[in-house]
N, C-alpha and C positions, 0 to 999 in steps of 0.2 A: 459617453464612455471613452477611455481612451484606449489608445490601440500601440499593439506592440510594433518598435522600429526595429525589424527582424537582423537589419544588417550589423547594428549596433549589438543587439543579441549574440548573434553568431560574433562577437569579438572578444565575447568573455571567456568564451568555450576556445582553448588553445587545439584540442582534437580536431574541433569542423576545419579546420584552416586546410587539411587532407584533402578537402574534397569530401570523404566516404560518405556515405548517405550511412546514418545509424537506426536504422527502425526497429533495434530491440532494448526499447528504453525502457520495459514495461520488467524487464531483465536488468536495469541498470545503465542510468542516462552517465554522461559525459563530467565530470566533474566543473565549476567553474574555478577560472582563474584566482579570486579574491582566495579560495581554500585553498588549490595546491602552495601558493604564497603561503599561508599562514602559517603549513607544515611544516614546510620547509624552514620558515622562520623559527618556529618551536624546536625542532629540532638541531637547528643550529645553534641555537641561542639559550635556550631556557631545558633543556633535557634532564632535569632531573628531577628526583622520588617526589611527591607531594607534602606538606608539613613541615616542612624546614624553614627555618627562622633564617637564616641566610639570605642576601636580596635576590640571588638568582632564585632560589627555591620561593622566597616571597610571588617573584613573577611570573614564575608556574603557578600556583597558586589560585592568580588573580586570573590568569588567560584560562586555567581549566573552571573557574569559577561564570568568566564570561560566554563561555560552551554554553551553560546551562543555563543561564538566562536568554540566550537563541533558542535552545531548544524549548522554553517556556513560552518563547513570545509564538513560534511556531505550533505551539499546542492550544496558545492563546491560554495557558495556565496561569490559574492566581497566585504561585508561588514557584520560585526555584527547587523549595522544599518537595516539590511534586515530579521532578523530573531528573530522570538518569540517562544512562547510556549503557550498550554490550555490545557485543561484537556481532549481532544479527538479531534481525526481531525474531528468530525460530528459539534462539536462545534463552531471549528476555521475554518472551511468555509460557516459556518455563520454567527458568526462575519464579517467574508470578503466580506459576500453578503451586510448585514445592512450598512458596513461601505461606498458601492461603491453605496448604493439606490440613491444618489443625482446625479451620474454621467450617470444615464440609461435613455434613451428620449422613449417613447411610440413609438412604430414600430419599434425598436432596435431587433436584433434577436440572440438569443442565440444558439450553439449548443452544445446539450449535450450525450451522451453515457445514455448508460443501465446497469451500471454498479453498485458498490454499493452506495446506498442512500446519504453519506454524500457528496458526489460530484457533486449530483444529486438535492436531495431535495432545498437546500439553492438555489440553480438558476430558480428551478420552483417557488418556492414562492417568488422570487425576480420579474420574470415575473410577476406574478399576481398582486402584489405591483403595477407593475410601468407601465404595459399595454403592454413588451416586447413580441415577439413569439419565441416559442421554437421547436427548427431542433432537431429530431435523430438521430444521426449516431448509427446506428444499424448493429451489429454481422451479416452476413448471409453464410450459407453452403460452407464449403471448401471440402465438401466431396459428390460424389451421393451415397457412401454405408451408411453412417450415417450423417442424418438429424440434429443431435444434435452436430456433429464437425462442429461450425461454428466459424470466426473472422473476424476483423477490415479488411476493404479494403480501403486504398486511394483512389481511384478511384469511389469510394461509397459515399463519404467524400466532395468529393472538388462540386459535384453539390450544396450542400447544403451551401454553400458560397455565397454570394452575397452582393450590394454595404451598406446593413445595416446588416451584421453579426457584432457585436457587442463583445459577448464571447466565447468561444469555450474550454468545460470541457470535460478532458478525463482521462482517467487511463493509465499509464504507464503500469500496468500489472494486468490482470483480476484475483481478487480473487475465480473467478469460474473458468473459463477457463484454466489457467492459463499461458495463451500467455502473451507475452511483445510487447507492441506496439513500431515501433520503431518511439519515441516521437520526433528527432530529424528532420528528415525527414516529419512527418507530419506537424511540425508545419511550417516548411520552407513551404511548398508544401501548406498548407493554406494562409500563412502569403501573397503568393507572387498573387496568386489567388484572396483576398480581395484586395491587391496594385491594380491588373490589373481590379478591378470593382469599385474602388474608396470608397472602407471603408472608413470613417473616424476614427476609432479607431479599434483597434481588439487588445483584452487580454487576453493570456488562462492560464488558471488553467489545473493544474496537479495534480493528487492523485497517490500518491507515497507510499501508505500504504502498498500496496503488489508487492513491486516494490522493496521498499527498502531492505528487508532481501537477494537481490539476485544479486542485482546489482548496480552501483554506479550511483547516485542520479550526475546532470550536470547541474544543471539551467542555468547556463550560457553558453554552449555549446548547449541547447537544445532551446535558445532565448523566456523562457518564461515569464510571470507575474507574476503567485503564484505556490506556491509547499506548500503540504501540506505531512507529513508520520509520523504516530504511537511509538514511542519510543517503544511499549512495543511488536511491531512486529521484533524489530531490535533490542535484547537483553536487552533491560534498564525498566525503570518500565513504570507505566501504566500513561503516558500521551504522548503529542503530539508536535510535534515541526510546523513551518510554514516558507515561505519563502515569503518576499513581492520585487519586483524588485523599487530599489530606484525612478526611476525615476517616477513611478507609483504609487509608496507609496505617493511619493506627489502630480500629479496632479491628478490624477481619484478616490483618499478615503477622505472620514469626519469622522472626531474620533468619535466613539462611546466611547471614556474616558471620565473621568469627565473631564468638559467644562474649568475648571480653568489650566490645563496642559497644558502645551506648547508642543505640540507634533506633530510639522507639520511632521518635516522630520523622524520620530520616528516609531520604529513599534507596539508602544503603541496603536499606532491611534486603532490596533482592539485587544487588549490587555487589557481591562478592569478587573484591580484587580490582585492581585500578581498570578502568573503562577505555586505557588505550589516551593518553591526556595526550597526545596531539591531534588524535584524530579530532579528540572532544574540542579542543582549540579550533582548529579547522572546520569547525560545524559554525565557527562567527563567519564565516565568511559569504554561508546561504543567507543567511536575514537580509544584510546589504545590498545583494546581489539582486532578490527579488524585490525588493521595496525600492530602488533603483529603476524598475522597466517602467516607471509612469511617473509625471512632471512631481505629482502629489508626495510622492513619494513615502506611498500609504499602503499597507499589505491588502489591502479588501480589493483594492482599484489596480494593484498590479494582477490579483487574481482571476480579475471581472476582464484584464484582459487577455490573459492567458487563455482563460475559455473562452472568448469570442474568437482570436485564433487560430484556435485549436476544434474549432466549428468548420472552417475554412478544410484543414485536414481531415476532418470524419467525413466531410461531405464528397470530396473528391472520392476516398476510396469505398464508401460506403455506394455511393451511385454507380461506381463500375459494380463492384461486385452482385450486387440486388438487379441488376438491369435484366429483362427478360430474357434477353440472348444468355446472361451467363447461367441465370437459376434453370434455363435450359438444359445447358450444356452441365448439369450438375453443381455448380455453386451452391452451396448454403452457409451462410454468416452465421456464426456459432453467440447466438448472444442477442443483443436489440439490433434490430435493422434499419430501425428511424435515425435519422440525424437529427436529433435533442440537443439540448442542453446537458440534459442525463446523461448523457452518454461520451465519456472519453477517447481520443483515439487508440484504443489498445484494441484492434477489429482480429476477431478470428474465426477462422471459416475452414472448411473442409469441400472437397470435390467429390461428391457419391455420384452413382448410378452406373450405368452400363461403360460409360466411357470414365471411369475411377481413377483417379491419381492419387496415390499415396502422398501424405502431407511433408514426408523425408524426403521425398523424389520431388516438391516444387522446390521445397529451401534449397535441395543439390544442384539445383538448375540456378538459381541465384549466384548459390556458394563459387559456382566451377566461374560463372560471365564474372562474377568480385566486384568488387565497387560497393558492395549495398550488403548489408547484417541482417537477418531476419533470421526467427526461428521455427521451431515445431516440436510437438510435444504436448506433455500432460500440466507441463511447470507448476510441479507440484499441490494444481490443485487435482490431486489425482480420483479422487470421489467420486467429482465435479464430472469428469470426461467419462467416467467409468458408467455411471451410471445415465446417461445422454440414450435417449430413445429415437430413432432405431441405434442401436448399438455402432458405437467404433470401439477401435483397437485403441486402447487407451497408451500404447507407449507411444504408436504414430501419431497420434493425438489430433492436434489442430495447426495449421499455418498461423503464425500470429506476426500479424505485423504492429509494430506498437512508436506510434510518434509522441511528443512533445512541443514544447511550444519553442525552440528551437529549429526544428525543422522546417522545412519552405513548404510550398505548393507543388515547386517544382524540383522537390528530391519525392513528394507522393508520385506526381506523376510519371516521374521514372521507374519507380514502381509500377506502377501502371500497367509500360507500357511493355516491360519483361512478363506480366500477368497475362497481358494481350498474346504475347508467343506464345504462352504455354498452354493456354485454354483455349487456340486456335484452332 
């Protein structure tokens, strides 16, 4: 397998040249080079409306047209026709909800995760819309030593199926936890479950926002309906890419575009209003970027080394914190505690017991020493934290520290070793 040349890495990214240690990438990683280039190119050069028969307008065009065959190859979609752009995935799976309101019958049943809000909200107020009920597949204990190491189980999963489930929204990879669901196997393992109770439709949606800076995005391998992931989690600037499955793009959505459009077969249908065409430009410059970090220069084998890695990174901070001196001193890892494969570096953890730190009061003690980013909070997967047994304070939420395949060993271990003050 091949392994990442991290210094070569660290050349793309104009940010790291600081210095700063970035560890809230799970928030929004660093853009590379090849995209700020392109914008800036777009915007110098080709900045005008879309549709124009003129050659500048020709070459808008063709550079917003080549947006979306990256965003295709990153969803591994069979067609360009299957993929858009909007200005945030909170957005664009609301669009997706508004666009499906005609096809949802009152006692339709949705199931959805606890995970962050934009995956979330849009299918509960689609519910309410339309008269639908909504199932939670809910995180519970993989651990009897810590309460707060909980995840997805299949077998938790599939009761909540039945012959009117309807939709079924999950995360590929928890921006708290930071488990990887394996999306492939669930969705079969539902899909076959609603066959044998006589669904009449079943669609799922996938949130791929913290999924995607780690691993390779398979819509078509993972047999699903929507995919939705963040450009600006996956090195490129701040919007959002979508994936709608052809067949489904035409019989289960109504266009929320203007009504004069021809847009059946089109992923306009929830795409009201230009997508922002340099950013869409600027989304050519992730493909290269990553199918670049291995000789092959193959998307699978750049991925296979990103998470090996990024193995290297969960395991450093995962070993400090799990270590017996700290689950002592109150540590508890909000999420898997193993260092897996499953498991991405987005590690979050809280300080309980007699000697309690507020998870505002670690990040402040980073914030004031500077040099290093990290957060705390509920990051909107607000449910998710809300509901965590024994009970925290969900706006103090969790310490998250969240790396990528950009980062050293030894910007973890700087981390580290401010941990080591604080829980001294």
């Amino acid at each position: 397998m091949a392994t990442l040349d991290i210094d070569k890495v660290r050349t793309s990214f104009p940010a790291l040249k600081s210095g700063y240690i970035y560890g809230d990438n799970a928030g929004g990683s660093q853009a590379v080079q090849g995209v700020i280039d392109r914008i800036t190119d777009y915007l110098s050069n080709t900045n005008v409306q879309l549709g124009a028969d003129y050659s500048i307008g020709v070459q808008s065009n063709q550079r917003v047209a080549e947006g979306a065959a990256s965003a295709a190859a990153l969803f591994n979609a069979g067609s360009v026709d299957e993929v858009g752009f909007g200005p945030s995935s909170t957005m664009l799976f609301e669009n997706l909800a508004r666009a499906l309101e005609n096809d949802i019958q009152a006692g339709d049943e949705f199931i959805i995760t606890e995970e962050h809000e934009a995956n979330n909200g849009p299918w509960k107020r689609l519910a309410a819309r339309r008269g639908a009920v909504l199932k939670y597949w809910r995180p519970t204990p993989t651990s009897s030593e810590n309460p707060y190491s909980v995840g997805y189980k299949i077998d938790e999963l599939l009761p909540l199926v039945t012959s009117k489930t309807r939709i079924a929204a999950i995360s590929a990879c928890s921006n708290i936890l930071g488990s990887i669901v394996p999306v492939k196997e669930v969705v079969k393992a539902l899909r076959n479950r609603a066959k044998e109770l006589g669904a009449r439709k079943v669609e799922v949606s996938v949130d791929c926002v913290a999924y995607a800076p780690h691993r390779r995005i398979d819509v078509r391998g993972w047999d699903i309906d929507f995919c939705v992931f963040a450009l600006y989690k996956i090195y490129g600037a701040h919007n959002a890419a979508f994936y709608i499955r052809s067949s489904t793009l035409q019989s289960s959505l109504t266009s929320i575009a203007h009504h004069f459009l021809k847009v059946d077969s089109k992923p306009y249908k929830v795409q009201p209003g230009g997508p922002g065409y340099e950013l869409v430009y600027g989304a050519t410059g992730v493909l290269p970027y990553l199918q670049s970090l291995t000789p092959a220069n193959d998307l699978e084998a750049s991925f296979n080394a990103i998470a090996l890695h990024e193995q290297t990174l969960v395991k450093s901070l995962l070993t400090f914190l799990t270590d017996a001196k700290q689950v002592e001193r109150g540590v508890r890892v909000v999420g898997q505690s193993k260092v897996e494969l499953s498991r991405v570096p987005t590690i979050s953890f809280v300080v309980v017991g007699q000697n309690a730190i507020k998870s505002k009061d670690i990040v402040g003690i980073f914030d004031n020493k500077g040099g290093i980013g990290i957060r705390y909070g509920h990051f909107y997967a607000y449910t998710l934290i809300d509901n965590l047994s024994p009970k925290l304070d969900v706006d103090d939420g969790v310490v998250r520290i969240s790396f990528v395949h950009y980062n050293t060993v030894g910007e973890v271990e700087r981390v580290i070793d401010i941990l080591k003050e604080i829980l001294a």
